[in-house]
GUNU-439866 format. One line per field, with one value per residue (C-alpha): x, y, z; residue in one letter. Coordinates in Angstrom, 3 decimals. Layout:
east <- c(X;...)
north <- c(Y;...)
up <- c(Z;...)
type <- c(A;...)
//
This chain:
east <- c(-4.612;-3.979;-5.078;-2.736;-0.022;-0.890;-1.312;1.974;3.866;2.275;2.326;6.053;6.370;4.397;6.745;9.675;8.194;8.092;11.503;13.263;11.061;12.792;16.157;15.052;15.283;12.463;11.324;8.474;7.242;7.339;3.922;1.296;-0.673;2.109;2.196;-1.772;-1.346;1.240;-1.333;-4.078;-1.735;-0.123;-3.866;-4.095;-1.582;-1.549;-4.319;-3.337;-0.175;-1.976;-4.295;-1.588;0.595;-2.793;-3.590;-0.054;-0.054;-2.893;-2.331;1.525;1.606;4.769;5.293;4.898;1.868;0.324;0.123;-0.516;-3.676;-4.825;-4.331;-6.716;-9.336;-9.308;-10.315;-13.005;-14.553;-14.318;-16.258;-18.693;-19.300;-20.349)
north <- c(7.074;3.401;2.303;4.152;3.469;-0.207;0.247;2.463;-0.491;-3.098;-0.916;-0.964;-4.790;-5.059;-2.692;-4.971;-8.305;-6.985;-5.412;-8.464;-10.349;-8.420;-9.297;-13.060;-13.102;-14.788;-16.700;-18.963;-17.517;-13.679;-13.488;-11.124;-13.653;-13.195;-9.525;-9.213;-10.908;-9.409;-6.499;-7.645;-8.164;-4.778;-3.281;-5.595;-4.441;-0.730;-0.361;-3.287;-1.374;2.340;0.181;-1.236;2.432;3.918;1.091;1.628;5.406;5.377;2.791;3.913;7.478;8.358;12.470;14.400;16.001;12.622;11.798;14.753;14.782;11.182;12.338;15.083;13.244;10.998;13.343;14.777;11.264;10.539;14.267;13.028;9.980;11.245)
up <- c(-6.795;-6.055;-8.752;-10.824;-9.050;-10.324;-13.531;-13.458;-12.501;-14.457;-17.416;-16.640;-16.319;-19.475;-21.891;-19.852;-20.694;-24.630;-24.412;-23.072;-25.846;-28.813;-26.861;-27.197;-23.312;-21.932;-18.537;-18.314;-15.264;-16.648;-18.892;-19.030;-16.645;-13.908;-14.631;-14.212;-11.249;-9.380;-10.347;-7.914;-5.790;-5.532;-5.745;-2.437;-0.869;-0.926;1.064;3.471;4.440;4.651;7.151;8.540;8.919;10.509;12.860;14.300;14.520;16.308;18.710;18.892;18.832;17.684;18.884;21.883;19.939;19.305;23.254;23.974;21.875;23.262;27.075;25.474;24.036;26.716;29.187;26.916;26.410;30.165;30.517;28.090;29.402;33.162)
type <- c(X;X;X;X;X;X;X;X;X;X;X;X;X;X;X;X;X;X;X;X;X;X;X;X;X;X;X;X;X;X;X;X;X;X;X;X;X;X;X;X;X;X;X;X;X;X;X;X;X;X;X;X;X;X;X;X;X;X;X;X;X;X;X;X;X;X;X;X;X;X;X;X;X;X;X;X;X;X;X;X;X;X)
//
């Protein structure tokens, strides 16, 4: 699924960069090498913030459910560990 998200966006950027070349608009720093690279890094940073979004759930529970599911568990793995 990431990756199509990617090339979603980059296919965008792409049909942009040749649209705004039939306009005769153009920047030097808008190519199909800044394109592919903005690429990587959106690849990059999907995953880094769905990492990032778990890490802090877990350590942050943010509902009454959530605590009330790590008081659980706690108390099972203190069980278990006896």
């Amino acid at each position: 699924m990431n990756a199509d998200i990617v090339k979603q966006i980059t296919g965008f950027l792409s049909a942009l960069l040749v649209f705004l070349g039939f306009l005769g608009v153009s920047f030097e720093w808008f190519t199909v090498d800044s394109i592919n690279a903005f690429g990587l890094v959106l690849a990059a940073a999907i995953p880094l913030a769905y990492n990032l979004f778990t890490i802090y759930k877990n350590h942050f529970g943010f509902t009454k459910k959530a605590k009330h599911e790590k008081v659980v568990l706690d108390r099972i793995n203190n069980k278990e560990g006896k």
